[in-house]
C-alpha positions as CSV (number, residue, x, y, z in Angstrom):
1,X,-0.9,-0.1,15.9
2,X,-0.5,-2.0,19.4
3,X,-0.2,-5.9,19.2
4,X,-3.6,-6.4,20.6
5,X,-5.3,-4.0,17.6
6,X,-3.0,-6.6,15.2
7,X,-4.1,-9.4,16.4
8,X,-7.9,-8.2,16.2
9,X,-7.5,-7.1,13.0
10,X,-5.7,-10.8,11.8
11,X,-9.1,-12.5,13.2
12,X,-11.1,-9.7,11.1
13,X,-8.8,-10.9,7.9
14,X,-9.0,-14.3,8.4
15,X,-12.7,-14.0,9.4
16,X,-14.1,-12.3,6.3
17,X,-11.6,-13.5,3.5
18,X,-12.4,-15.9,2.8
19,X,-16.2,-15.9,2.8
20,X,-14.5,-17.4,-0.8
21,X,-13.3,-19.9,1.2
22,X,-16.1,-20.9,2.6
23,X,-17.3,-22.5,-1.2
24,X,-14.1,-24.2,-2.1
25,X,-13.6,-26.0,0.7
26,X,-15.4,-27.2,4.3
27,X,-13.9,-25.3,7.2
28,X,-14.7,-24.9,10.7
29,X,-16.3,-21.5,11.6
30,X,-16.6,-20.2,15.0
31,X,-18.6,-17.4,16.1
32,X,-16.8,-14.2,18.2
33,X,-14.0,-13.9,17.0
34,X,-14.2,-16.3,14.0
35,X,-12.0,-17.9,11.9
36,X,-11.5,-18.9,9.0
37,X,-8.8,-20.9,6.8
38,X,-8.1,-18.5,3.9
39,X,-8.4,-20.3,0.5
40,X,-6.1,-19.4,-2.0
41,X,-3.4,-17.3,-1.3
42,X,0.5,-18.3,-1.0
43,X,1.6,-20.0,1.6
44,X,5.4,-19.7,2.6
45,X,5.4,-22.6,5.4
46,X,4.1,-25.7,5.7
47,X,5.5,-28.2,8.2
48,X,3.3,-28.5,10.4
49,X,6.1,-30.3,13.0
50,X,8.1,-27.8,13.2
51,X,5.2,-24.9,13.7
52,X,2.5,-26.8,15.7
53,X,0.4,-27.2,12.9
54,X,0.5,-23.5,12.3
55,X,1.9,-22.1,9.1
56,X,2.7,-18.8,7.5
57,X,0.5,-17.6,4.5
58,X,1.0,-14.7,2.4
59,X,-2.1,-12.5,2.0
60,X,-2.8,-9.2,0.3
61,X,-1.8,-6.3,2.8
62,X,-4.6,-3.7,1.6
63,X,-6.7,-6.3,3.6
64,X,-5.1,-4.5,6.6
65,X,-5.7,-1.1,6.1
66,X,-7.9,0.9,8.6
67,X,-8.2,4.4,6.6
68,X,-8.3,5.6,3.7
69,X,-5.4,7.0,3.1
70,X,-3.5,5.2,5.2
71,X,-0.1,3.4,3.4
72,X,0.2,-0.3,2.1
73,X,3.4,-1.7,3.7
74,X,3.1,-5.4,4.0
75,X,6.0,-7.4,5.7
76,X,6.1,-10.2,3.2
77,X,7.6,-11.3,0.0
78,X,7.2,-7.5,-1.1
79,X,5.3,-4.7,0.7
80,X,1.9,-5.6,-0.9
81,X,2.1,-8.7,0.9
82,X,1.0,-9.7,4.6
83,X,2.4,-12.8,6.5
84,X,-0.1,-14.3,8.6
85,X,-0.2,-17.5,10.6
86,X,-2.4,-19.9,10.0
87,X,-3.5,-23.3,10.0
88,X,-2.0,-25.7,7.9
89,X,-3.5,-27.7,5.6
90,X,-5.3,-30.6,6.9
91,X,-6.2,-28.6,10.3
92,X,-8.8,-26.3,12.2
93,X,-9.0,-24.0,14.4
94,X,-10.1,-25.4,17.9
95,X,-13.6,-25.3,18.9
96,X,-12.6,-24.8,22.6
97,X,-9.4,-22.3,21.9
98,X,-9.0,-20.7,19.0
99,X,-4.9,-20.1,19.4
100,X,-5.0,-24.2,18.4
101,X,-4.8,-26.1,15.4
102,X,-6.0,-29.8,15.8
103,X,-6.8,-32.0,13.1
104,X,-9.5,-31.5,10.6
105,X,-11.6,-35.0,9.4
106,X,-14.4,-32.9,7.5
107,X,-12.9,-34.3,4.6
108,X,-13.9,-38.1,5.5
109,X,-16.7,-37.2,8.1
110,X,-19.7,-34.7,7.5
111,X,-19.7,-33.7,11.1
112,X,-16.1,-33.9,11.7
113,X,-15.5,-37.2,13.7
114,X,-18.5,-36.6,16.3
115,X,-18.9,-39.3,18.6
116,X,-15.1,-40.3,17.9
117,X,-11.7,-38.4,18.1
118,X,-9.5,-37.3,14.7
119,X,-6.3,-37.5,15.8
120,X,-5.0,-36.9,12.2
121,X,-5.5,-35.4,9.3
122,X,-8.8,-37.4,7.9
123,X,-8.1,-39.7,10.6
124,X,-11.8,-40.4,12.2
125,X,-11.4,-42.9,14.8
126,X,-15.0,-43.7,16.5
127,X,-15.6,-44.3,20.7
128,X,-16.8,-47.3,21.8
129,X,-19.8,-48.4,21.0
130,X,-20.1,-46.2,18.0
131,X,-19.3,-47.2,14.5
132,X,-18.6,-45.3,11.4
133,X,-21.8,-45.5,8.8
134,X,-21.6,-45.4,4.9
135,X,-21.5,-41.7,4.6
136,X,-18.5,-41.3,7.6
137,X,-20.4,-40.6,10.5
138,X,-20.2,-42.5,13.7
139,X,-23.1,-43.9,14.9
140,X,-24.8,-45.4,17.8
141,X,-24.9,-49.1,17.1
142,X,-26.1,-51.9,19.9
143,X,-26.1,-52.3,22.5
144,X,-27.1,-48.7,22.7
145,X,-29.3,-48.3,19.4
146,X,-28.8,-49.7,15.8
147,X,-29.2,-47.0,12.6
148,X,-32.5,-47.6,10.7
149,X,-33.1,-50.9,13.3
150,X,-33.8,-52.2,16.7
151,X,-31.1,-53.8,18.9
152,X,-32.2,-56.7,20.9
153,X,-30.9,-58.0,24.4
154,X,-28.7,-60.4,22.8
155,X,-26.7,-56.9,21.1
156,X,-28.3,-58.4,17.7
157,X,-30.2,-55.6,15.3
158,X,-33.1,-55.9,13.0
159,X,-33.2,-53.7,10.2
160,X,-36.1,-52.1,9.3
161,X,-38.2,-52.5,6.4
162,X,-36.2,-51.2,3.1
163,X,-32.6,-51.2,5.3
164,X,-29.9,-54.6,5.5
165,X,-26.9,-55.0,8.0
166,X,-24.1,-53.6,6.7
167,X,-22.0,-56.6,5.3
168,X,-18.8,-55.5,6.7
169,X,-19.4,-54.1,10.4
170,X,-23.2,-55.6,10.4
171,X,-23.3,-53.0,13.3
172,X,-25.7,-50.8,11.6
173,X,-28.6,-50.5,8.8
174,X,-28.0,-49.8,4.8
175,X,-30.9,-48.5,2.9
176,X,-31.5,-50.8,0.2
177,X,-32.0,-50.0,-4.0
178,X,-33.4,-53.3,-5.5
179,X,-33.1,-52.0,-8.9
180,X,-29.5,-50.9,-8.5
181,X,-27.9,-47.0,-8.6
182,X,-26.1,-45.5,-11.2
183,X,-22.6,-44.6,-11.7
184,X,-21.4,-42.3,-9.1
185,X,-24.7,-42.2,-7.4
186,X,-25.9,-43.8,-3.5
187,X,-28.4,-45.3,-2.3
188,X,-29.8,-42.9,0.5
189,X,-33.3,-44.4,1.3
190,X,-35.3,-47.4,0.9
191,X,-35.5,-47.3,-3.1
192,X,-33.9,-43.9,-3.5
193,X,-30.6,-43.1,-5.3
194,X,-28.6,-40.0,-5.5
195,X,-25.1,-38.7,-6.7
196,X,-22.5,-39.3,-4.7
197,X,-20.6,-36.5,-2.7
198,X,-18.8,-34.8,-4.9
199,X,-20.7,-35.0,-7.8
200,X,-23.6,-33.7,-9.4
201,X,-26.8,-34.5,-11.5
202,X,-26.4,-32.9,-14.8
203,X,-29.7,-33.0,-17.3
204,X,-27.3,-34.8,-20.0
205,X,-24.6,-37.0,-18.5
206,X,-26.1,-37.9,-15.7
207,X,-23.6,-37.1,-11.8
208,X,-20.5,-35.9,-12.4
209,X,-17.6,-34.7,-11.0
210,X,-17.4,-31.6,-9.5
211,X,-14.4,-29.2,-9.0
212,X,-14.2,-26.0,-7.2
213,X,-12.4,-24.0,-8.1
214,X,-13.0,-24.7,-12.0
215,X,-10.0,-26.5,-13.7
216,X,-9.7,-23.7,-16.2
217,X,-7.9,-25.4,-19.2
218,X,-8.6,-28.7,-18.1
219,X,-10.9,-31.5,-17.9
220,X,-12.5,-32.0,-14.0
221,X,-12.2,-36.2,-13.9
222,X,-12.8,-36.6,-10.3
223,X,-14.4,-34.6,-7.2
224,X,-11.6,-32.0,-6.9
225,X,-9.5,-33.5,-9.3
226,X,-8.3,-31.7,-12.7
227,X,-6.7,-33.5,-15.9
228,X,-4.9,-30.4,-17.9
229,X,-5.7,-30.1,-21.7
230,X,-2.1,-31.0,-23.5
231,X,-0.1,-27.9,-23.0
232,X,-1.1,-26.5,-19.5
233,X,0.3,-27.6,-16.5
234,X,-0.3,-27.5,-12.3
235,X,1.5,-25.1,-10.5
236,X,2.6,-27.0,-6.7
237,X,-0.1,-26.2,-4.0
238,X,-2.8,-25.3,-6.9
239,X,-5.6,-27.8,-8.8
240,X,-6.4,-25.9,-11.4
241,X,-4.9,-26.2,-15.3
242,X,-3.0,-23.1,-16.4
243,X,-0.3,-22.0,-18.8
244,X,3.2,-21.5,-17.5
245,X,3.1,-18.4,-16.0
246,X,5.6,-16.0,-14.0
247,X,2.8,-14.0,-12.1
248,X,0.6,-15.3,-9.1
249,X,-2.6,-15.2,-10.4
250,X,-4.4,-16.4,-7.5
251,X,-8.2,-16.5,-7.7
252,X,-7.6,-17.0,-11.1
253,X,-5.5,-19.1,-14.0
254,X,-2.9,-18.0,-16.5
255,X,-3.7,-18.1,-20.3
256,X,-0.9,-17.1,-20.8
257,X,2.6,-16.1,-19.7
258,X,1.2,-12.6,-18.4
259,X,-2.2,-12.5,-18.3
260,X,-4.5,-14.0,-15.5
261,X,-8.1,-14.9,-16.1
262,X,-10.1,-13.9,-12.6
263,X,-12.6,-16.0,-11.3
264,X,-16.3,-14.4,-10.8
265,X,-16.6,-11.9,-8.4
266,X,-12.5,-11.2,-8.5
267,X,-11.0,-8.3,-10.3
268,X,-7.4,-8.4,-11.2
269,X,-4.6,-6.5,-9.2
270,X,-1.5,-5.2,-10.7
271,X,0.0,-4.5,-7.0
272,X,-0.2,-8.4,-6.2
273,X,-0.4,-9.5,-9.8
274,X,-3.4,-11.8,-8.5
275,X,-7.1,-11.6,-8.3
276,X,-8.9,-9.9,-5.7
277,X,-12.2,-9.8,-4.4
278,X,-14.5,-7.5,-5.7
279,X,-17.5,-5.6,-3.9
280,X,-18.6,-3.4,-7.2
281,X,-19.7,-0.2,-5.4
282,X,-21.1,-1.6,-2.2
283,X,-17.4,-0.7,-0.3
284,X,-16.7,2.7,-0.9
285,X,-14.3,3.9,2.6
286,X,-14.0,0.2,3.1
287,X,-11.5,-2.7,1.4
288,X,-13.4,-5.4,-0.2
289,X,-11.6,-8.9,1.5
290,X,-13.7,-11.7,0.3
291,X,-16.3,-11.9,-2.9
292,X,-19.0,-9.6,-1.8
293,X,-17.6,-9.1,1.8
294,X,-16.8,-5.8,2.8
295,X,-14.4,-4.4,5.7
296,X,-15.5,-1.0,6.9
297,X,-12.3,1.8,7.8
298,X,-11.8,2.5,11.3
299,X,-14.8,5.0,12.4
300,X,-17.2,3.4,9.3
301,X,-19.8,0.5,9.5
302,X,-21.5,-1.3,6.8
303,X,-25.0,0.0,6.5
304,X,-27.7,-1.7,4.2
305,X,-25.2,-1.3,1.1
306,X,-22.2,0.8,1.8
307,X,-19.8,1.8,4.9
308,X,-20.9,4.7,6.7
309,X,-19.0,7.6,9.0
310,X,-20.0,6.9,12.8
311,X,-21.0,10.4,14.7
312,X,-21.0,10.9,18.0
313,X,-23.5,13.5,18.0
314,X,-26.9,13.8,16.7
315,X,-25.9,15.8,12.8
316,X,-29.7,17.3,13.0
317,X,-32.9,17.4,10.6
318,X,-30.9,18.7,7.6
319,X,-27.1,17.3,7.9
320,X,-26.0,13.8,8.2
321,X,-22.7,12.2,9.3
322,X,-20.0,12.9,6.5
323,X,-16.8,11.3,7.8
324,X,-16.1,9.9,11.3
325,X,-17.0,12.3,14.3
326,X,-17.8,15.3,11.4
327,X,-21.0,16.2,10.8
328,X,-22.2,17.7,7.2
329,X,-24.9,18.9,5.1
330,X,-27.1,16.3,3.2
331,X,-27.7,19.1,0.2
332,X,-24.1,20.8,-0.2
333,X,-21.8,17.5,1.3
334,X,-20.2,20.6,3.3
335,X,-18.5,19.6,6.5
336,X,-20.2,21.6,9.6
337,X,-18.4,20.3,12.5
338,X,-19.9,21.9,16.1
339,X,-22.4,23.4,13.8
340,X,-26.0,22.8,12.3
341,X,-27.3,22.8,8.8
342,X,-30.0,24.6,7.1
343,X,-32.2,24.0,4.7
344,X,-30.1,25.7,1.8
345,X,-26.9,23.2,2.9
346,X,-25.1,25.7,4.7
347,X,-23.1,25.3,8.3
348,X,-25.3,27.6,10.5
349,X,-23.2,28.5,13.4
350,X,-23.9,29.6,17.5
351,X,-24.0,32.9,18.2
352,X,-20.3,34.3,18.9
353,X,-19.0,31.6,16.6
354,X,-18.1,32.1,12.7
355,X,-17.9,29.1,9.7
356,X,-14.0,28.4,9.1
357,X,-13.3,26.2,6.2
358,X,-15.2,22.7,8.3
359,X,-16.0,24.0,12.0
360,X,-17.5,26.6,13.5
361,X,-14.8,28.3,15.7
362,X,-14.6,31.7,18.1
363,X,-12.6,34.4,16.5
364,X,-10.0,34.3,19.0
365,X,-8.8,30.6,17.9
366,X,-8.0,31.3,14.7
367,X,-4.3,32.0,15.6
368,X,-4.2,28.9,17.5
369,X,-5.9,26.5,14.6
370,X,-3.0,27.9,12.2
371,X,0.0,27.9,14.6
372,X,1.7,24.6,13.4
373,X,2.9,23.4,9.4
374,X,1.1,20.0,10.4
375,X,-2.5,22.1,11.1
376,X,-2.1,24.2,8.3
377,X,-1.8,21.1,5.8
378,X,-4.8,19.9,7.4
379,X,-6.8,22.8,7.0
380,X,-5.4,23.0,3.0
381,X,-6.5,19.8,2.3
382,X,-9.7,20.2,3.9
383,X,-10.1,23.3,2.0
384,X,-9.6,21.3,-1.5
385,X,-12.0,18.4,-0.3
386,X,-14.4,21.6,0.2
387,X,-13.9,23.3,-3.7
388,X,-14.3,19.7,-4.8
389,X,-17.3,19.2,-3.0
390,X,-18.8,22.7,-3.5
391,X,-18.1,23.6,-7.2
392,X,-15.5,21.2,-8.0
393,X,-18.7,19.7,-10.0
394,X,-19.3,22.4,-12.1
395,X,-15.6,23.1,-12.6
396,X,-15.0,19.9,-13.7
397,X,-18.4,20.5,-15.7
398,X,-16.9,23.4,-17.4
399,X,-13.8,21.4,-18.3
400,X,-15.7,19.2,-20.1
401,X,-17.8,21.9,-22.3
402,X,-14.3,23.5,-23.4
């Protein structure tokens, strides 16, 4: 694979895994080549001096294979790991050049620090003339315009109706709740509370807390913050409550020494002894690399449901495109490359031209098609793939009866 394929294929990884990063956390996504911060697996470096605010993080390898068949050799911690750079924690790839890391604010400012520079880790520092509101965001405030007000000559505003200065910067306009909020909650218009961010309104208790992932054994006491039941403990770089526990288990929590509890829509791997996404049935010739997200082989593409073989020809009426640049039949799955199908599944060939195992071929090139070991292990396995597909059914049927 050339470096430029590897690189692509990195900005696939990181652009699809983490679709299950895209719940647990708010990260930057640019469109193109997009990005993405992965969310959970291991990361191996993270000093951000040392690296330009890149680091190294381990992800599964299968996430880079482009065949079927094609061999999982990772260059990680063992082969079925895959060190790729990233972005360490507490930074995003650049709007304007994706090769940077700069400083992510999300955290402390919905929109990221617009209107201001972050020129730290949830360090939102507004421009002039701008001021940082109740929820984070910076703000117009007078002389240019006041939030919820008017701004008079004399840089003064006047809230309106419902809305008071804010006490400390009384630079812009708080919404005001005369009978009060309640805990955890905000006032966000004239007479109007809500929870605050990072919880939610159950039917019982009222907002609470909410942590993503789930704490597993353990109590969620904060937004994002897990208190483990007596007995389970916080592995370093992970927030949620498991037992002590010598495999990975990412996606997931140990209950016990050996066995890891997936979250939904993960399936456990043996390979990486963590939990990786699953697709169900919707990636067959594909590798499933976030929950539901599904990366097509080389010479597939996702249609409707599944990943299907590209053609460069038209397969006709009665065949359709089997594997990449071979045609088939739709009834009999038989391969009919250079050839047509009928309407009994058979490979119909041109006249001069005889059926040989997948392709239609002139008499004369038989010799040639068998003159190398490497052709003639092609040709075996594509005869197998053709008793499997033609009666390996009813074989297999047969089996079954006995």
């Amino acid at each position: 694979m050339s470096l430029r394929s590897a690189s692509a294929l990195t900005a696939l990884v990181l652009a699809t895994i983490s679709c299950a990063a895209t719940q647990d956390q708010n990260t930057e996504q640019l469109f193109g080549d997009i990005y993405y911060e992965i969310g959970s697996f291991s990361f191996r470096h993270t000093d951000p001096s040392v690296s330009g605010n890149k680091c190294q993080r381990e992800v599964p390898a299968r996430f880079f294979k482009t065949a079927p068949d094609a061999p999982i050799r990772g260059n990680g911690s063992t082969i079925h790991w895959q060190r790729i750079e990233v972005c360490c924690e507490g930074y995003v790839r650049s709007r304007y050049d994706s090769d940077q890391c700069v400083p992510d604010c999300s955290a402390v400012s919905p929109n990221n620090c617009r209107n201001g520079f972050c020129h730290a880790p949830n360090q939102c520092e507004c421009f002039a003339e701008f001021v940082r509101n109740e929820r984070g965001e910076c703000v117009q405030t007078c002389p240019i315009a006041c939030e919820h007000g008017r701004c008079y000559l004399n840089g003064t505003c006047l809230c309106d109706p419902g809305y008071s200065l804010d006490l400390e910067t009384r630079k812009f306009c708080r919404a005001q709740c005369p009978h009060g909020c309640g805990t955890h909650q905000d006032c966000i218009a004239p007479g109007q509370c809500a929870c605050a961010e990072g919880y939610k309104m159950t039917q019982d208790l009222g907002c609470q807390p909410v942590c993503i992932p789930d704490c597993g054994h353990g109590k969620c006491v904060g937004p994002n913050k897990c208190e483990c039941f007596q007995g389970y403990i916080k592995r370093p770089m992970r927030n949620v409550c498991e037992a002590e526990c010598y495999i990975s288990c990412e996606n997931g929590f140990c209950e016990s020494r050996s066995n890891c509890q997936c979250r939904n829509g993960y399936k456990y791997d043996a390979d990486t002894t963590s939990c990786l996404p699953d697709c169900g049935d919707n990636c067959q010739d594909g590798i499933c690399v976030g929950s539901g997200v599904c990366k097509c082989f080389e010479g597939y593409e996702y249609r409707e449901s599944n990943c299907e073989a590209i053609c460069n020809r038209d397969c006709g009426y009665y065949g359709q495109c089997l594997e990449p640049g071979a045609c088939g039949c739709k009834l009999t799955k038989q391969l009919c490359r250079t050839g047509l199908c009928d309407r009994n599944g058979r490979c119909v060939c041109p006249i001069g031209m005889t059926h040989f195992v997948d392709r239609c071929v002139k008499a004369m090139q038989l010799n040639e098609l068998l003159n190398s070991n490497q052709q003639r292990e092609y040709f075996n396995r594509q005869l197998r793939r053709e008793f499997e597909t033609l009666i390996g059914d009813r074989f297999h049927f047969m089996q079954q009866a006995k």
